[in-house]
C-alpha positions in Angstrom: 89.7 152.9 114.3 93.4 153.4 114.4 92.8 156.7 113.2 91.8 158.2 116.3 95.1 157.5 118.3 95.0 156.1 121.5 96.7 158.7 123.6 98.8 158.1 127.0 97.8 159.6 130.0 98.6 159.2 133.8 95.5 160.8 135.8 94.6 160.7 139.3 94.1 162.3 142.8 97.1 163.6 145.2 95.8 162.8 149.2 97.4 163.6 152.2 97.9 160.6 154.8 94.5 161.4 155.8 92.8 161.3 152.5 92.7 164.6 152.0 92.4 166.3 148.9 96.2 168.8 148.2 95.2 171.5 145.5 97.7 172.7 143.4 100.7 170.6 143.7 102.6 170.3 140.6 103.0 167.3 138.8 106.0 166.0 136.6 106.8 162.9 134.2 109.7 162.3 132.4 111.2 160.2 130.1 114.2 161.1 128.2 115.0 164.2 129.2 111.8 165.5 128.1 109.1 166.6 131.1 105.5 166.7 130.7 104.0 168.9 133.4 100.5 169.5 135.2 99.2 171.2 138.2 96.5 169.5 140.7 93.1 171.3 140.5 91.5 172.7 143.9 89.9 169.0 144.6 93.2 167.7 144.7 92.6 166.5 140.7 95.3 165.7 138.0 96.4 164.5 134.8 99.3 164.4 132.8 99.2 163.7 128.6 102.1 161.9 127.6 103.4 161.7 123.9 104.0 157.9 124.1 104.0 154.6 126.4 107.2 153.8 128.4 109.2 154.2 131.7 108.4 157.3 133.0 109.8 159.5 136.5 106.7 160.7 138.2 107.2 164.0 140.8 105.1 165.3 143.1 106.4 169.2 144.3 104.8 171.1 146.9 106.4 174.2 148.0 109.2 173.8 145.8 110.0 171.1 147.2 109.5 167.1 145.8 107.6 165.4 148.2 106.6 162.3 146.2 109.1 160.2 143.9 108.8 157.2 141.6 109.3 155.5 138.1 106.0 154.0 137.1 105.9 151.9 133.8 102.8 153.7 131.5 100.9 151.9 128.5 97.8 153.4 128.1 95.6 155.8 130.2 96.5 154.7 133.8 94.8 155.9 136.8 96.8 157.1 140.1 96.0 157.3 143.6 99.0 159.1 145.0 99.4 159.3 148.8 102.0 162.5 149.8 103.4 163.4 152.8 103.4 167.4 153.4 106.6 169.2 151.9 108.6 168.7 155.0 108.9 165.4 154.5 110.9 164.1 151.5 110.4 159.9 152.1 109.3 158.0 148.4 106.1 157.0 149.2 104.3 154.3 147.4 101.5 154.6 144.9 99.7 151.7 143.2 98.6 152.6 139.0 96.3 150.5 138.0 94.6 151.1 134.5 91.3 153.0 133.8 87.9 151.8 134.2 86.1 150.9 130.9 83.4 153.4 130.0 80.6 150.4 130.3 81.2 147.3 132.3 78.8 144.1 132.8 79.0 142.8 136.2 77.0 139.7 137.0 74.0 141.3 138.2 74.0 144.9 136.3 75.5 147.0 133.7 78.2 149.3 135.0 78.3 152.9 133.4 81.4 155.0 134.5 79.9 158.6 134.0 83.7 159.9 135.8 85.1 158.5 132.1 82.6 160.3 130.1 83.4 163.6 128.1 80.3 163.4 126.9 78.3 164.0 130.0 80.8 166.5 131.2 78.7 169.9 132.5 75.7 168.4 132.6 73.5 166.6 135.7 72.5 163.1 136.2 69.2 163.2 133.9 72.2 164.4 130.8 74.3 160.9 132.3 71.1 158.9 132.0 70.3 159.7 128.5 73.8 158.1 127.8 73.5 155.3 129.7 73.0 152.0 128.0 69.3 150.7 128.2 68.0 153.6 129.3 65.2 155.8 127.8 63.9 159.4 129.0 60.8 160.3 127.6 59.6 163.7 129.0 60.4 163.6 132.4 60.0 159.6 132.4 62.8 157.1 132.9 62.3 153.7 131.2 64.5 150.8 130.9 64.1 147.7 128.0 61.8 145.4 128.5 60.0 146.7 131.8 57.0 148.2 133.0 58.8 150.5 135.3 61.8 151.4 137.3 62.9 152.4 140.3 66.3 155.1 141.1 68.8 155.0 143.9 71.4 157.1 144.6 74.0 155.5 146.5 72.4 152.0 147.3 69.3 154.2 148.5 65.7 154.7 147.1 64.8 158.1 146.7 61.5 158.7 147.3 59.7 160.7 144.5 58.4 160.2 141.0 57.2 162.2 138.1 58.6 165.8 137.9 59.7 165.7 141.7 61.8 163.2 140.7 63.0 164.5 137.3 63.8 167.9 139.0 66.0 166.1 141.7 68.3 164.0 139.2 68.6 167.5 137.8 69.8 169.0 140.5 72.8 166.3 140.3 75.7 167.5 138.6 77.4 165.0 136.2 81.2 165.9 137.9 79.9 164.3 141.4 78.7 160.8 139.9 81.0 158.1 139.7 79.0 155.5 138.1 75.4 154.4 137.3 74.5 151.0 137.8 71.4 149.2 135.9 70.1 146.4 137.5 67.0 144.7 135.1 66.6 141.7 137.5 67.1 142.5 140.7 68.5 140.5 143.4 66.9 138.9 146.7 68.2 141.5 148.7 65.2 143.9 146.9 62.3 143.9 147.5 60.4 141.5 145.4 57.6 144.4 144.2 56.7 145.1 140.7 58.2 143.8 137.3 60.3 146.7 137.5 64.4 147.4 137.0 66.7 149.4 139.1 69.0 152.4 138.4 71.7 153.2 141.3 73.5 156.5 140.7 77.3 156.0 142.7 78.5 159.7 143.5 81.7 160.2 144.0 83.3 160.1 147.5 84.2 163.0 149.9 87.6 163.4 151.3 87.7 166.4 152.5 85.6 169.0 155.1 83.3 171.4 152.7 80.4 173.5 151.7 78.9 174.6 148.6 75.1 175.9 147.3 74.3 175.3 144.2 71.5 177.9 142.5 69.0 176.3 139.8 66.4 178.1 137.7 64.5 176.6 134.6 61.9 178.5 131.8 60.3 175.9 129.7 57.8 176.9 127.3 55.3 174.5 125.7 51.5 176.0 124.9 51.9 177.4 128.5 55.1 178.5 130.3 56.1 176.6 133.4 59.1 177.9 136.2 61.4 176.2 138.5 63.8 177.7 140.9 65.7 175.9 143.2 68.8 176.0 145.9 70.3 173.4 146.7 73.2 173.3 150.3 75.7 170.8 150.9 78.0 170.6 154.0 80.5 168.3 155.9 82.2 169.2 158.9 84.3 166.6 160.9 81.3 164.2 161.6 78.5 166.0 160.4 77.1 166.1 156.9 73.8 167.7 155.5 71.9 168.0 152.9 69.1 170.1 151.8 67.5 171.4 148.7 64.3 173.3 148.5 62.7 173.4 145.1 59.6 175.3 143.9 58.1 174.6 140.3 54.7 176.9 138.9 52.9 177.2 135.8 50.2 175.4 133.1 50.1 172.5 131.2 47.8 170.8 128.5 46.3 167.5 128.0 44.1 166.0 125.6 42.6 163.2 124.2 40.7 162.0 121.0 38.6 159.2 121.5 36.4 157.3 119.4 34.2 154.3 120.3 32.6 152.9 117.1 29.0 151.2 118.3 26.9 149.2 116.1 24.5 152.3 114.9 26.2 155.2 115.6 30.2 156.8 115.9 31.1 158.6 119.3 33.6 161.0 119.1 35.0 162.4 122.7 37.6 165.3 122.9 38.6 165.8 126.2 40.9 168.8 126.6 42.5 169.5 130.4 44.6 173.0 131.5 46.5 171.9 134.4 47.6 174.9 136.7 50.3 173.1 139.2 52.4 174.2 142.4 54.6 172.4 143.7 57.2 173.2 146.7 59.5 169.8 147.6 61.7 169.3 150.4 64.9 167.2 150.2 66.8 166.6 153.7 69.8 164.4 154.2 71.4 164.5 158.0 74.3 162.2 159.0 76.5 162.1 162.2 79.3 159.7 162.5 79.4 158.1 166.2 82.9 156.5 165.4 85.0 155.2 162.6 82.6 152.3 162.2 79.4 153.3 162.6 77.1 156.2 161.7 73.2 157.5 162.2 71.5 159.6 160.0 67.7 160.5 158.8 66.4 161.7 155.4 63.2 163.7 154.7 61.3 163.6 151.3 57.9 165.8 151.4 56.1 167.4 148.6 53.3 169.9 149.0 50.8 170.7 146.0 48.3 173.2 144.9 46.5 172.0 141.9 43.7 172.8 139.4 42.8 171.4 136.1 40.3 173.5 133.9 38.3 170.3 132.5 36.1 170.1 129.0 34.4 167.3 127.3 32.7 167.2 124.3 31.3 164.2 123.4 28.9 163.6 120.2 27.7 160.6 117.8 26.6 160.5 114.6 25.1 157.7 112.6 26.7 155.8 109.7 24.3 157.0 106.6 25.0 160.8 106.3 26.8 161.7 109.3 24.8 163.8 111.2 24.6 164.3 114.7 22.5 162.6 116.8 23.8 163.2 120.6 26.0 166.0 122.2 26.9 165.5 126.0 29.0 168.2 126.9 30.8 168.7 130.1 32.7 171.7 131.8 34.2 171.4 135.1 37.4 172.3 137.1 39.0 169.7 139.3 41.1 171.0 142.7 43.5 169.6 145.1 46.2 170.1 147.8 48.4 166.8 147.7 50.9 166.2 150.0 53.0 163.5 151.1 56.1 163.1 153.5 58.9 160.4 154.2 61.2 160.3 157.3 63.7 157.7 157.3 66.2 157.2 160.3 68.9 154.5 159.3 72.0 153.0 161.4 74.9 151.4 159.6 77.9 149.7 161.6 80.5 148.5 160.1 81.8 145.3 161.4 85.6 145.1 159.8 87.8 146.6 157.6 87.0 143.9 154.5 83.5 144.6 153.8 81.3 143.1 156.5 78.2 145.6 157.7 75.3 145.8 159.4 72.4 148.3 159.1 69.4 149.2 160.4 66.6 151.5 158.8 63.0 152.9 160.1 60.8 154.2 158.0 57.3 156.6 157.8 55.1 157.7 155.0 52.1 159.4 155.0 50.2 160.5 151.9 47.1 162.6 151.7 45.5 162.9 148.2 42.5 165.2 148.3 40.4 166.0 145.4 36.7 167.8 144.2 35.5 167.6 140.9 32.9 169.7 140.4 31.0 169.8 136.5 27.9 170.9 134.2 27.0 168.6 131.3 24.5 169.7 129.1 23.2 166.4 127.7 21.3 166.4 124.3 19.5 164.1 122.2 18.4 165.7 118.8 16.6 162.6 117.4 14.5 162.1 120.8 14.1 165.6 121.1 15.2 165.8 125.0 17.6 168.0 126.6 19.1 167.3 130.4 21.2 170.0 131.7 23.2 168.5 135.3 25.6 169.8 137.5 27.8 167.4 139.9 29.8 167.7 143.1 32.4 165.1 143.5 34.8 164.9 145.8 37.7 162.2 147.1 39.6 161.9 150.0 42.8 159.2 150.2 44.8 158.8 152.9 48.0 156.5 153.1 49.6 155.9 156.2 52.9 153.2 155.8 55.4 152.1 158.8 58.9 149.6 158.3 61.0 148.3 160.0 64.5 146.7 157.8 67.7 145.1 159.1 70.8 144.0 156.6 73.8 141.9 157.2 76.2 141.6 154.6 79.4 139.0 155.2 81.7 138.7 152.5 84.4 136.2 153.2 87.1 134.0 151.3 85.0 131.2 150.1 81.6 133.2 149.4 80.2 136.5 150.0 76.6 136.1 151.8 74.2 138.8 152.4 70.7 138.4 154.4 67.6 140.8 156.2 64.4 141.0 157.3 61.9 143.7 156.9 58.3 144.4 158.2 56.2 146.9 156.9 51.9 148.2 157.8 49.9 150.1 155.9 46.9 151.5 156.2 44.5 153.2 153.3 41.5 155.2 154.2 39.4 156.6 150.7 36.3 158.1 150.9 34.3 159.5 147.8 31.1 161.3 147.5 29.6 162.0 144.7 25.9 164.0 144.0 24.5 164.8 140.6 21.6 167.9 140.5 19.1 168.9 138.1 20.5 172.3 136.7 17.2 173.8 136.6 14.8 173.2 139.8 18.4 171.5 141.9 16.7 168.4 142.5 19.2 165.7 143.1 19.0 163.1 140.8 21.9 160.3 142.0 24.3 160.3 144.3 26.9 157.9 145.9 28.9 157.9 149.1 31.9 155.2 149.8 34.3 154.9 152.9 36.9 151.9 151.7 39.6 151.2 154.6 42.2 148.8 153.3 45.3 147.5 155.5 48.2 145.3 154.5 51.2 143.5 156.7 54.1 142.2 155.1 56.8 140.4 156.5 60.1 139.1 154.4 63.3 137.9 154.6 65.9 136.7 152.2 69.5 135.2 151.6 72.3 136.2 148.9 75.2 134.2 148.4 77.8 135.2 145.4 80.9 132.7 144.7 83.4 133.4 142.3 84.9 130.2 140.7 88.4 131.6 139.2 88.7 134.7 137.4 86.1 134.0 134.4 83.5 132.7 136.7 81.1 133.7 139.0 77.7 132.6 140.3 74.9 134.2 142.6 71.5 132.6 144.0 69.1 134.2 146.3 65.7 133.6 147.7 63.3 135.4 149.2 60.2 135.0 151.3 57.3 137.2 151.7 54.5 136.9 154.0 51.4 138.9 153.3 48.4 140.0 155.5 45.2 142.2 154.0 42.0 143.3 154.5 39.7 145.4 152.1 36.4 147.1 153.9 33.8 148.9 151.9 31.4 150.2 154.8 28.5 151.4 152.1 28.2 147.8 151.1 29.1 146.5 154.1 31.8 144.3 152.5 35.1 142.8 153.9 37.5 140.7 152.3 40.6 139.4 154.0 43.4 137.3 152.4 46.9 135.8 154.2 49.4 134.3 151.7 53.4 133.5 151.6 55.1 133.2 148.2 58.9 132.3 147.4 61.0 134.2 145.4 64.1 132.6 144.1 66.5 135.0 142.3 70.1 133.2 139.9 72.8 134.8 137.8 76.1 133.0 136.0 78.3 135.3 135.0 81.4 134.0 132.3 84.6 136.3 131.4 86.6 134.5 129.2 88.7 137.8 128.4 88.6 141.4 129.2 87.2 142.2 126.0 84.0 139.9 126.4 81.3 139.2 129.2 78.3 137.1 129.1 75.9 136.5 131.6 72.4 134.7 132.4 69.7 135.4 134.8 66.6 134.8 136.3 64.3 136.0 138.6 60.4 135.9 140.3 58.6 138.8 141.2 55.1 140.1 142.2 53.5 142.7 141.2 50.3 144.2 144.0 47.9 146.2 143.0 47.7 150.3 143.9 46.3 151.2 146.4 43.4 153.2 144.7 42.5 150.5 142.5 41.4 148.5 145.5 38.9 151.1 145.9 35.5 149.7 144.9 33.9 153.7 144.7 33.0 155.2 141.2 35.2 158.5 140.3 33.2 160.1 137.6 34.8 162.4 134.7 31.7 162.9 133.4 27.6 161.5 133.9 28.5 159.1 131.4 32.1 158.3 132.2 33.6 156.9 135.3 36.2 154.7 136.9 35.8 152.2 139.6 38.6 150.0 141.6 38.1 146.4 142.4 38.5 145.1 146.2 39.0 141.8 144.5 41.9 142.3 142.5 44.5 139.8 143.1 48.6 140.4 142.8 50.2 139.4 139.7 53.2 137.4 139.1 56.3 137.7 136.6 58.7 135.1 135.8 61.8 136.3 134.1 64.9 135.3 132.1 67.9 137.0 130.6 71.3 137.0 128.8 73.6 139.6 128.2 76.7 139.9 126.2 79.3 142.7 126.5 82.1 143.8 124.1 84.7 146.2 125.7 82.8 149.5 126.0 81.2 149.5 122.9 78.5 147.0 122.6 76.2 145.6 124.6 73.2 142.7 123.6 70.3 141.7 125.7 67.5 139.6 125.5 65.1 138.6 127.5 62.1 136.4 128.2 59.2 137.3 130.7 56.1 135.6 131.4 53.3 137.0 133.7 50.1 135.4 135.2 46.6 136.7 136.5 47.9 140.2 134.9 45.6 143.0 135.7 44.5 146.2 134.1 42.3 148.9 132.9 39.2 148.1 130.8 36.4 149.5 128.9 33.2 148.5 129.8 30.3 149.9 127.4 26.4 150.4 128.4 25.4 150.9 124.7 21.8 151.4 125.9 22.8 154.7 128.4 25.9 155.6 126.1 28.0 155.6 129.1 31.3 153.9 129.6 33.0 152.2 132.5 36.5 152.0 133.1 37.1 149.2 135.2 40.2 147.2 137.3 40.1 143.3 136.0 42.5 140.1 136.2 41.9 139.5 132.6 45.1 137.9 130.9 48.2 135.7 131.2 51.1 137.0 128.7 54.3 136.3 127.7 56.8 138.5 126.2 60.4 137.7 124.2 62.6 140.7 122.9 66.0 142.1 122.7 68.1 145.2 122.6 71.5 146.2 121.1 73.5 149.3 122.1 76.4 151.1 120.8 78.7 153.7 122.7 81.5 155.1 120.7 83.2 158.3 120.3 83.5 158.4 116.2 86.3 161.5 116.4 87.2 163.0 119.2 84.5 165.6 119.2 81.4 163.3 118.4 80.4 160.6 120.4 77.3 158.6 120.0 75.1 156.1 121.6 72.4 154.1 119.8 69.9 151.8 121.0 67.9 149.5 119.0 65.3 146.9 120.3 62.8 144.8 119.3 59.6 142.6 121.1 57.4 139.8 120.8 54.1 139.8 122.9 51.6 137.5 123.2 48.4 137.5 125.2 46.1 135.5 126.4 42.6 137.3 128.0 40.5 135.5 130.5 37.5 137.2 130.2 34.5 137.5 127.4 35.0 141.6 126.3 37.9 140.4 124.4 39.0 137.6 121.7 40.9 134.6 122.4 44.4 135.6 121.4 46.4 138.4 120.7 50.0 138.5 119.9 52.3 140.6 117.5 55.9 142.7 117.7 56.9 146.4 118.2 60.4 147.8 118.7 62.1 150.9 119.1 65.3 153.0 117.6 66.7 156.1 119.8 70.6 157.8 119.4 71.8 160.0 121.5 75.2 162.3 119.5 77.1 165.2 121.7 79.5 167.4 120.0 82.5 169.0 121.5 82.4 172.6 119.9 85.1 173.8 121.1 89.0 172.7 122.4 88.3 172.7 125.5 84.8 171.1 125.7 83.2 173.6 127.5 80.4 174.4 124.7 78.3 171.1 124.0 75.9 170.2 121.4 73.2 167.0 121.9 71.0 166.0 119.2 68.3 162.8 120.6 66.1 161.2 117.8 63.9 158.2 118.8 62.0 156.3 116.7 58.9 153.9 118.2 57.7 151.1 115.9 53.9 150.3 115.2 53.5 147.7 117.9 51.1 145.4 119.7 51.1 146.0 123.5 48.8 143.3 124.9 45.1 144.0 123.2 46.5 147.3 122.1 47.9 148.6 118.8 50.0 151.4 118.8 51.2 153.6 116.0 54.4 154.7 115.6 55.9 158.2 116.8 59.0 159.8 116.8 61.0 162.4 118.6 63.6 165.4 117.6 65.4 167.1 120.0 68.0 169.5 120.0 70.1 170.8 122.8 73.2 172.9 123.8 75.4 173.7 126.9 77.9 176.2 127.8 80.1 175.9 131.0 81.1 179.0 132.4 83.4 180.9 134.7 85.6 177.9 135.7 82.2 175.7 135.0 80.5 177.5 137.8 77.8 177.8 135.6 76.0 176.4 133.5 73.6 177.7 130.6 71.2 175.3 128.6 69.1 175.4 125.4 66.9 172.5 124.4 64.5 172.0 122.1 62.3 169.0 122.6 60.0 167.4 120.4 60.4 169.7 117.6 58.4 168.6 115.1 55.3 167.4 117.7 55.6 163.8 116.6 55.0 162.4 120.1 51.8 161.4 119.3 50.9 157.5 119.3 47.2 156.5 118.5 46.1 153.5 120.3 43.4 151.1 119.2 41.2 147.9 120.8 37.9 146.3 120.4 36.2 145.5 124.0 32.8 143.7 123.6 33.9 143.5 119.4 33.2 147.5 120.0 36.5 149.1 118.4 37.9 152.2 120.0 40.7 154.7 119.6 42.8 157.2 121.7 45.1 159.8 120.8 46.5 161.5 123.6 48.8 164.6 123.9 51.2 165.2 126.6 52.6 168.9 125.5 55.8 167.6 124.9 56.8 170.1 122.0 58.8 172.5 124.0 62.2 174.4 124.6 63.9 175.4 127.7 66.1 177.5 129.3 68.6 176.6 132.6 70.7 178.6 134.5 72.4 176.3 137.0 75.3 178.4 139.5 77.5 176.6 142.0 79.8 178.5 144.6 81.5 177.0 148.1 83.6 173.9 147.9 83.4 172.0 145.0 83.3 168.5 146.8 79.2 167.4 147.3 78.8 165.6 150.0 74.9 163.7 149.4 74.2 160.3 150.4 70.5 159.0 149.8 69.2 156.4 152.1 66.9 153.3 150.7 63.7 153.7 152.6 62.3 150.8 153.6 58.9 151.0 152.1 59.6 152.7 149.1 57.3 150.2 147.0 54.5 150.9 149.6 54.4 154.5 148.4 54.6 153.6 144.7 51.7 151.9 145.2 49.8 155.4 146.3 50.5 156.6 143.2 
């Protein structure tokens, strides 16, 4: 390791006494008669290389003339702050060096990674800083973190408000030079909402010291079996008390999905291959607006929307043979084409005061969401049975209707003080869910109707919470957090065909701890532990049948209850290279998807059920380290033990069993001045049991480069993802001791093409507010 010196460095930002940025000021050290020299770059920016540790006499001239003055003692890369007078003015003013950051940290309720110290993620945007970011995995557009079921992504303390590839596209739209940090929080704390077995990922940007403007230009080719488009532009400004964001984004083309499925019944095999051409449009709206009143306090509002125009060109063929020779015996096949215009839009207003210069605040936010989710589904199915010598030809209209109407209310106080730092709220949120579905199946030949079913489901849900934080450092090694959190809950659940209503009221506690031990700088260890609750969706509340077929539907269940997970973790950091985690979670009345099977009609239900309690204990182990000084790598390898216990008679008694994962992430410096980048990602998943699922193993190649240009005003990127199309996983179960497979395809072999251009002031000013019923509108999804 000595190898690879440890070179000297002093680094930093030159501000005016009103912390503003001063561009191209030149910057001296010296030490022995010798000078080292640099110049400030136009956001005020510096940094000087030095050939060894010592006393050295840093300058500051503007103008000719030295306006800042003072030896500083170096040993190791430092980190400067320096505040300058204008040239006039010749008085030494004083500047505190204190010593870099350390590329990953562990604080006592996250993991700390310091993008600003990363060559690695240098020209790239905040998806490139996430695929470097301990304990984070992106698959496709997907962000997953160890050892939970989903996550959730912030950008400066505040949820944003999409998912999927609205999402994705957003954290592109991020460049990598404007984040400071990104925080992972695996347990979060009472100040969270208590929603979903799920971790949190806050992206810190960097802060804005001066007035500025800039757009920012975005267009993507990707080409998998079809070719999709995205273009985008993205404006940034701040004026005196005024700052605005806005980007407008507008993605177009096809897609393919499919699926193999087998159900193995007693006397016969049925093989179903289901292959879907999606054809999507999608426009999304991002506004930030923020106006501060005074010094101490500001207002400001944030609108998410997204507006859709989908179809999905829909075929099923489904057959069985028997066991003896293999010949066929049924063929139900179904064409169709599926259409919908989606849409959904978030307005947050927020007001933040705060209350002294040492960290006390209080905010306010107001939040609405409304989602509308239409959909038809009309299909033919030629259904034919060769050994009962019948033939039935159908055609269906079926058509669904969701909409998701959400109000909140949240206030936050947060007091730190010299013997502990407290933090408390409240929050009160409504929402309101109105489905209908109507479904009619006709005879093909005379159009006699032979079924049909009509549903109007109206669900509504109150919540009220509140919570307490307190963190309390004991020393400089040790420091403890406890929170606890209350949450009161309201709902009702109508089905007007049935006439059926079903109300509940309950209150549950959350209690939320974390120890925290430093004994050094070198090493961290920590221990947590944490309650949460995970509610159902919205849609799978809904008691109405959604048929993909005449033989295949889905139905919801009014009677599903919430589930709830009771976590525990340790993690131990070393420096910025390694970091180890394990964790144990245990989860009870756990719902989920089944299969249930008519064998007599050769139809198949999928159905929403409370079936199991399950525990889970696993660990992962991450590397970051920069082997020279033009390769750095980041591996990431963990392991889990499930075990499952079902409640219900379509499955056995037990199931347990282990699975794991391997992924590395290497980028290569091409050239001196590391403006041409290379990435190679390979990920390797281990068989695994998930639950009463096996899963073979898959892997994943990807290859990528990027080329900053013109003064890194723009940026060109090649990727090639998936290369050799081994994201494929085949999944296998038994429900009612029938065994069944799935192997579903994603198009995820691909390769792309970005063209991202930035003019204006290179400062971004973009501040994303938490809405206050973000979990709300996950639960619409």
């Amino acid at each position: 390791m000595s190898a690879f010196s440890y070179a000297q460095s002093i680094s930093g930002k030159l501000l005016d006494k009103d912390q503003k940025a001063i561009p191209y000021a030149e910057i001296t050290a010296g030490k022995d008669g010798i000078k080292r020299m640099a110049m400030s770059d136009e956001n005020g920016e510096f940094m000087v290389s030095l050939p060894e540790n010592g006393k050295y006499l840093l300058e500051v001239l503007q103008n000719e003339a030295v306006v800042y003055s003072k030896i500083s003692m170096v040993n190791g890369n430092i980190h400067s702050d320096l505040i300058v007078q204008a040239a006039k003015e010749t008085d030494i003013k004083e500047v505190k060096l204190t010593a870099k950051k350390r590329l990953v940290e562990r604080k006592i309720d996250r993991l700390v990674f310091n993008v600003e110290n990363s060559v690695s993620a240098q020209g790239g945007d905040a998806m490139d800083a996430l695929k470097l970011t301990p304990g984070v995995r992106i698959q496709g557009d997907e962000i997953k973190l160890s050892g939970k079921s989903s996550v959730k992504v912030m950008v400066n303390d505040r949820i944003i408000q999409l998912s999927g590839d609205d999402l994705y596209n957003y954290l592109k739209s991020i460049p990598v030079a404007n984040i400071r940090k990104i925080e992972v929080i695996t347990n979060p704390p009472a100040q969270y909402d208590a929603e979903g077995n799920s971790g949190l990922i806050n992206i810190q940007l960097k802060e804005v010291t001066q007035d500025n403007w800039k757009v920012t230009l975005r267009s993507v080719y990707q080409q998998a079996t079809y070719a999709t488009f995205l273009h985008a532009v993205g404006l940034t400004y701040k004026k005196d008390k005024f700052s605005a964001l806005v980007d407008l984004n507008y993605q177009y083309g096809k897609n393919i999905y499919t699926n193999d499925i087998n159900y193995y019944y007693p006397n016969e095999h049925w093989n179903n291959n289901i292959y879907n051409r999606n054809h999507q449009k999608n426009l999304g709206i991002v506004m930030n607006l923020k106006y501060n009143l005074t010094k101490r306090s500001s207002i400001g509002t944030q609108l998410i929307s997204s507006f859709s125009n989908n179809t999905s060109d829909e075929f099923n063929n489904n057959f069985s043979r028997n066991y003896t020779d293999g010949a066929v015996i049924k063929n139900y096949k179904t064409e169709g084409m599926s259409s919908g215009k989606p849409k959904n839009v978030s307005l947050n207003v927020n007001y933040t005061l705060d209350l002294d210069d040492k960290g006390k605040k209080f905010s306010v936010d107001a939040d609405y969401f409304n989602g509308v989710s239409p959909k038809d589904n009309n299909f033919s199915s030629l259904l034919q049975d060769f050994e009962g010598n019948s033939s039935e030809n159908q055609f269906a209209i079926n058509n669904s209707h969701q909409d998701i109407k959400n109000y909140s209310l949240k206030a936050d106080v947060e007091l730190p003080g010299s013997w502990a730092d407290f933090a408390f709220g409240v929050k009160a949120t409504s929402t309101t869910t109105d489905n209908k579905v109507d479904s009619k199946f006709y005879n093909k030949i005379d159009e006699s109707l032979l079924s049909s079913q009509a549903d109007h489901f109206l669900y509504k849900e109150n919540l009220q919470m509140i919570y307490i934080s307190v963190l309390k450092h004991f020393g400089e090694k040790w420091d403890v957090k406890a929170g606890l959190r209350g949450e009161n809950t309201q709902t009702n659940a109508n089905s007007f065909s049935v006439n059926q209503e079903i109300k509940r009221n309950y209150f549950k506690i959350f209690p939320t701890a974390y120890v925290s031990f430093k004994p050094n700088e070198d090493h961290v260890l920590s221990l947590n532990f944490g309650r949460r609750i995970q509610r159902p969706g919205f849609w799978e509340m809904n008691p109405a049948r959604w048929y993909m077929s005449p033989k295949s539907y889905t139905e919801g269940n009014p009677f599903l209850q919430p589930a709830y997970s009771y976590n525990i973790e340790f993690n131990y950091s070393y420096k910025s290279l390694l970091n180890l985690s394990l964790f144990n979670s245990n989860k009870r009345d756990g719902y989920g998807q089944v299969t249930v099977h008519d064998i007599m009609n050769d139809s198949q239900a999928f159905k929403r059920l409370n079936y199991f309690d399950s525990s889970s204990l696993g660990g992962s182990l991450s590397f970051n380290y920069d082997l020279f000084s033009w390769w750095n790598t980041a591996t990431e390898v963990s392991a889990y033990y499930n075990e499952l216990n079902p409640k219900i008679d379509l499955f056995s008694n037990f199931y347990s069993g282990w699975g794991g994962y391997t992924t590395s992430t290497n980028t290569f410096s091409l050239n001196k001045k590391k403006t041409f980048l290379a990435t190679l990602y390979y990920e390797y998943n281990y068989p695994a049991v998930q639950g009463i699922i096996n899963s073979s193993s898959s892997s994943t190649l990807n290859i990528g480069f990027r080329s900053l240009l013109f003064n890194k005003k723009l940026t060109v990127g090649l990727n090639f993802d998936d290369i050799f199309r081994k994201n494929l996983t085949l999944y296998n179960n038994r429900s009612q001791d029938i065994n069944q497979t799935f192997l579903q395809y994603y198009d995820t072999r691909q390769f792309r093409v970005s063209l991202t251009y930035k003019f204006g002031s290179t400062k971004l000013s973009m501040e994303e507010r938490e809405t206050g019923n973000q979990d709300e509108k996950n639960r619409s999804n």
